[in-house]
C-alpha positions as CSV (number, residue, x, y, z in Angstrom):
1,X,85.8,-79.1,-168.8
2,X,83.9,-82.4,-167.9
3,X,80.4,-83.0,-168.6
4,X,78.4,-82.3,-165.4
5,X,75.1,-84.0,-166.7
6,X,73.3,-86.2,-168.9
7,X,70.5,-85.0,-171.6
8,X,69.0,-87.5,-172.8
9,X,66.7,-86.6,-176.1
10,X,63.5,-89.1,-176.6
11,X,62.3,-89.0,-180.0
12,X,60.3,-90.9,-182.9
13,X,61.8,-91.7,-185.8
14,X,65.3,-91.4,-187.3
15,X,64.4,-87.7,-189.3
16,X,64.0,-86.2,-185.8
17,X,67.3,-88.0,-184.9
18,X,69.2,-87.0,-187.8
19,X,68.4,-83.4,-187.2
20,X,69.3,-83.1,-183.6
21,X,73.0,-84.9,-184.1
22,X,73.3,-81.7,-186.6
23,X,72.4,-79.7,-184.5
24,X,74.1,-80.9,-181.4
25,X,77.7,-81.3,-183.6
26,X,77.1,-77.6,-184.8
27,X,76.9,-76.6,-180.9
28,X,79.9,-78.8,-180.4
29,X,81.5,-76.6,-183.2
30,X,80.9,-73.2,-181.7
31,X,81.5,-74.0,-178.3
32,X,85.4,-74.7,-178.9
33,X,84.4,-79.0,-179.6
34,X,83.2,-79.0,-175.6
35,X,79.8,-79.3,-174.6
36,X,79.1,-78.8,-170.7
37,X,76.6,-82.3,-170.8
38,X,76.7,-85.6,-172.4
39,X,73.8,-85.8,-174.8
40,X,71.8,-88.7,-175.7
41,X,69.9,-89.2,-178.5
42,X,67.3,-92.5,-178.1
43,X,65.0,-93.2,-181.1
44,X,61.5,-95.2,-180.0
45,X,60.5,-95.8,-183.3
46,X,56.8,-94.4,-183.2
47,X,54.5,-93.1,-180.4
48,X,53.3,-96.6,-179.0
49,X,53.8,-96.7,-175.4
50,X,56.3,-94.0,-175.7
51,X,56.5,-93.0,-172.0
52,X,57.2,-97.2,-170.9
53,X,59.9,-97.3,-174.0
54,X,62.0,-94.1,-172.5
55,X,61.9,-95.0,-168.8
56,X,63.1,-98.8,-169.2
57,X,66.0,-97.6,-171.9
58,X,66.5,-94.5,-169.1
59,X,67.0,-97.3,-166.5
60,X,68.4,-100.6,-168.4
61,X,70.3,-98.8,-170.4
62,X,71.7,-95.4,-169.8
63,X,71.5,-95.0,-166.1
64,X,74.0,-98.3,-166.0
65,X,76.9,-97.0,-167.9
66,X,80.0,-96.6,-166.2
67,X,80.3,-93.1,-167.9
68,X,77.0,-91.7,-166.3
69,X,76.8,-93.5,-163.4
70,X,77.1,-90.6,-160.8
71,X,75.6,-87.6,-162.8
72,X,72.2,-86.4,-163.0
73,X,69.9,-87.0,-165.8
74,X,67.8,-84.5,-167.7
75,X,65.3,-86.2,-170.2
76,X,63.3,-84.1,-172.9
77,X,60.2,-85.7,-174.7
């Protein structure tokens, strides 16, 4: 089955990060190695202008990769 969307996870630090790519590759791991959405992890490094950091990697970045290019987006905070 072929991804249908994008999540894209927006967090603080690395901890945070480490813990969702667990969690993410234990999902993987019960769902047959398949997951229905491509998931992002993006690391901000602290809480300073948070909201300006996420949208301009959102739109530089991830919205511009060939991969992702015609699938929706869901971004969590």
């Amino acid at each position: 089955m072929k991804p249908d969307s994008v999540i894209v996870l927006f967090m603080e630090g690395d901890t945070e990060c480490e813990f969702y790519k667990a969690l993410i590759d234990f999902l993987r791991k019960v769902n047959g190695g398949r997951l229905s959405s491509f998931i992002e992890c993006q690391v901000l490094k602290g809480v300073g202008n948070f909201c300006t950091k996420a949208e301009r990697i959102l739109q530089k970045d991830l919205m511009n990769r060939p991969k992702y290019r015609n699938l929706p987006f869901k971004v969590i905070l």
